[in-house]
C-alpha positions as CSV (number, residue, x, y, z in Angstrom):
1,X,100.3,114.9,88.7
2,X,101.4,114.8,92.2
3,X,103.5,111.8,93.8
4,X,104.3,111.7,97.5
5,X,107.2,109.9,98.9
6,X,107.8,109.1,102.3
7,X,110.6,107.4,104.2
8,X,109.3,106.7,107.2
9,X,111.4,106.6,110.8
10,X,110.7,107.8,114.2
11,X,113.3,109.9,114.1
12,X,113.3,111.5,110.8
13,X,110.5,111.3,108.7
14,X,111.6,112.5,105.1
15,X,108.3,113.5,103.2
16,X,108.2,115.2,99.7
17,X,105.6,116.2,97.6
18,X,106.1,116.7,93.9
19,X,103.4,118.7,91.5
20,X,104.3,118.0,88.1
21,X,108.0,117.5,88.6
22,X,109.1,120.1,91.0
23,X,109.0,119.8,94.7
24,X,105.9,121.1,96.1
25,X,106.2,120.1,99.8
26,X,109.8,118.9,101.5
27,X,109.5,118.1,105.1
28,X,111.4,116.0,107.5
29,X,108.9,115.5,110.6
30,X,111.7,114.8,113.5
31,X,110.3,113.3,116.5
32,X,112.1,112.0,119.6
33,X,110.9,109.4,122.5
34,X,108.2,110.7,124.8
35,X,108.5,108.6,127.6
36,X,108.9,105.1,128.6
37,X,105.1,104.2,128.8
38,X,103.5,102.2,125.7
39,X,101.2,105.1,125.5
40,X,103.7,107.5,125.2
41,X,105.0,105.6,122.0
42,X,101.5,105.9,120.5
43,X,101.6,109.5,121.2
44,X,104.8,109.4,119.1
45,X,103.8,107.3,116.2
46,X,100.3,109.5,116.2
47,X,102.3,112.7,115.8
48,X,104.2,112.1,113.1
49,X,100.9,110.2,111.5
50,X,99.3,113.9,112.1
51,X,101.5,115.6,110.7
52,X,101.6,113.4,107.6
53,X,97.9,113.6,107.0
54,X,98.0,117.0,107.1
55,X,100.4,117.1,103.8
56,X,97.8,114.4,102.5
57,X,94.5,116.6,103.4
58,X,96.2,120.1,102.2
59,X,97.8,118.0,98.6
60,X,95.8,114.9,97.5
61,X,98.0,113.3,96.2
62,X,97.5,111.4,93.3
63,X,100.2,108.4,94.1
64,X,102.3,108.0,97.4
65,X,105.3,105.8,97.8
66,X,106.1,104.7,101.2
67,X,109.2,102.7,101.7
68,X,109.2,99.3,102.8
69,X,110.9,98.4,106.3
70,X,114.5,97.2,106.5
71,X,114.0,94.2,108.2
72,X,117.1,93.7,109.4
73,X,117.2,95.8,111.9
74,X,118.1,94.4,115.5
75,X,116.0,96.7,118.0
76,X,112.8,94.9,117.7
77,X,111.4,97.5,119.5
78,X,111.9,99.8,116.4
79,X,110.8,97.7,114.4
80,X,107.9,97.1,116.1
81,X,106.9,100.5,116.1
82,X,107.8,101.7,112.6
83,X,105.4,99.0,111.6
84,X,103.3,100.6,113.6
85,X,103.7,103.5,111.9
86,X,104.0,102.5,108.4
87,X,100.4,101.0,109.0
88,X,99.1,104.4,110.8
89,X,99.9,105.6,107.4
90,X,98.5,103.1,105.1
91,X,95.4,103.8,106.9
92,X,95.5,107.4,106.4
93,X,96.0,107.4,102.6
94,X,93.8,104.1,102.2
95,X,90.6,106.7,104.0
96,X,91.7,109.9,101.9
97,X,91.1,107.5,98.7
98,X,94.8,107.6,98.0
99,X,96.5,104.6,96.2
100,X,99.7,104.0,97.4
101,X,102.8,101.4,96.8
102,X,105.7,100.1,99.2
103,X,108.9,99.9,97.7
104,X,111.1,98.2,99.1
105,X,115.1,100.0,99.8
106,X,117.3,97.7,97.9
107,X,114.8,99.0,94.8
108,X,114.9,102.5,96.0
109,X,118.4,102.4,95.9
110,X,118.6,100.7,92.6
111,X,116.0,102.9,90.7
112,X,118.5,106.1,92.0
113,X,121.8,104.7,91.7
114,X,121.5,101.1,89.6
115,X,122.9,99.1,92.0
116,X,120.4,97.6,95.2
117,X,122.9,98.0,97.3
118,X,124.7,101.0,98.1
119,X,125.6,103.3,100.5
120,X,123.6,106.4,101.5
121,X,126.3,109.4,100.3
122,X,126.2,107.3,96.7
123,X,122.4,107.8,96.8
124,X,123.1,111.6,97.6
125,X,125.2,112.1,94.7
126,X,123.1,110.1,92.3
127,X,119.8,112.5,93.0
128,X,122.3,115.6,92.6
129,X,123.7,114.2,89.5
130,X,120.5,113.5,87.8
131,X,118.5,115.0,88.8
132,X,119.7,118.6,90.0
133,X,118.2,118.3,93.5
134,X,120.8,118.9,96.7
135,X,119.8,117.6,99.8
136,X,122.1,117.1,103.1
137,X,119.4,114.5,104.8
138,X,119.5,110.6,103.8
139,X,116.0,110.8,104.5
140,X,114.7,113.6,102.6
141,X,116.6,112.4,99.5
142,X,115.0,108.8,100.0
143,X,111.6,110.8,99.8
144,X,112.5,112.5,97.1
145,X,113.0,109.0,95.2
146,X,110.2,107.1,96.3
147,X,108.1,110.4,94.9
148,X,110.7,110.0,91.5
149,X,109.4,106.3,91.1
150,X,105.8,107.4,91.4
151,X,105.7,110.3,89.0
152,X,106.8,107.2,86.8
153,X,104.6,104.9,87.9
154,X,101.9,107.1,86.8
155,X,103.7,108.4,83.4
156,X,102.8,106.7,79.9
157,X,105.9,106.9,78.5
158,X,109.0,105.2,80.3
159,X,111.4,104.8,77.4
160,X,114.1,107.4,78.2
161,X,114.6,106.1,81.2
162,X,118.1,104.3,82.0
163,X,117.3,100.3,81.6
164,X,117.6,99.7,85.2
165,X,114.6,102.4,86.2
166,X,112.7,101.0,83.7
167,X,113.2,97.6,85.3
168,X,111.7,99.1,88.6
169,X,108.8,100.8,86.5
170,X,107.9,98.3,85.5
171,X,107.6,95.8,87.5
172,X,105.6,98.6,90.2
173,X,103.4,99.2,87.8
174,X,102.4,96.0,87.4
175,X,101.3,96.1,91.2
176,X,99.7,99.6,91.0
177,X,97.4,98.5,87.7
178,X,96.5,94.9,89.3
C-alpha cells in the first residue's frame, strides 16, 4: 500500500511517500517568487505542480492526503494562490486515477498529537515519539501525517489505534468509501 501526504505551500512543499509503512519518497519542493507578473506566479505554482506529478507518475499512489488550506490567513494573495495550487494538484491526481482526501489542519494536528490545536514543535515531538521518525521541517512532518492518516484510511483493522485517531479514521473513511 502506498499513501502520499502533502502539505502544500509556495514556499515549502512537504511531500512524503510511504510504501507499506516506511518512507519511500521525502521531499520538500522549496520554491521562491519569480517575479511580480501574474504569469510569473503561474510559473511558480506550475513548478511545484511538476514536480509533484513526477512523485505521482514514478509511485502511483494508492491514496494521497492533501491538507486543507488555513483559512485564516491574511495575505489574500497567498491564499489565492495556494488555492491555486492545491487545485493544480487535485487535478493531477484526479487524471493519474488517484483518489485523494483533504484533511483539514486542526484534524492533522489532532490525529498526531490529540489535541486540534497545537503548536508545530508539539506536532514534531508527537511523530518522534510514536512513531520513531525525526524530522527538523514543520512541513515535511505534516506530510508525513497526512500520509499516517491515509495508510489508515485504507487499513481494515483500526482498533489499536489511540481513541482519538480512530475518531479521525473514521470519520475520513466515511468520505473516502462514499
Amino acid at each position: 500500500m502506498k499513501t502520499l501526504g502533502l502539505d502544500l505551500s509556495l514556499t515549502g512543499t512537504g511531500c512524503v511517500l510511504l510504501d507499506n509503512g516506511k518512507i519511500k519518497t521525502r521531499q520538500l519542493i522549496k520554491s521562491k517568487p519569480l517575479g511580480s507578473r501574474p504569469v510569473d506566479e503561474l510559473e511558480r505554482l506550475l513548478l511545484i505542480k511538476r514536480k509533484i506529478s513526477s512523485i505521482i507518475a514514478e509511485e502511483s499512489p494508492d491514496l494521497a492526503i492533501i491538507e486543507g488550506m488555513a483559512f485564516m490567513a491574511h495575505n489574500t494573495t497567498a491564499l489565492t494562490q495556494l488555492a491555486g495550487l492545491n487545485y493544480f494538484v487535485r487535478d493531477e491526481l484526479y487524471n493519474a486515477d488517484v483518489k485523494f482526501l483533504i484533511v483539514a489542519p486542526t484534524t492533522l494536528k489532532k490525529f498526531l498529537t490529540g489535541k486540534g490545536n497545537c503548536q508545530k514543535d508539539l506536532i514534531l515531538l508527537e511523530v518522534y515519539k510514536r512513531y520513531k521518525e525525526e524530522f527538523t521541517d514543520d512541513n515535511l512532518c505534516d506530510a508525513y501525517g497526512l500520509a499516517k492518516i491515509g495508510e489508515e484510511v485504507l487499513s481494515d483493522d483500526n482498533s489499536k489505534l489511540p481513541q482519538y485517531q480512530q475518531e479521525v479514521t473514521k470519520l475520513l473513511k466515511q468520505q473516502y468509501y462514499e
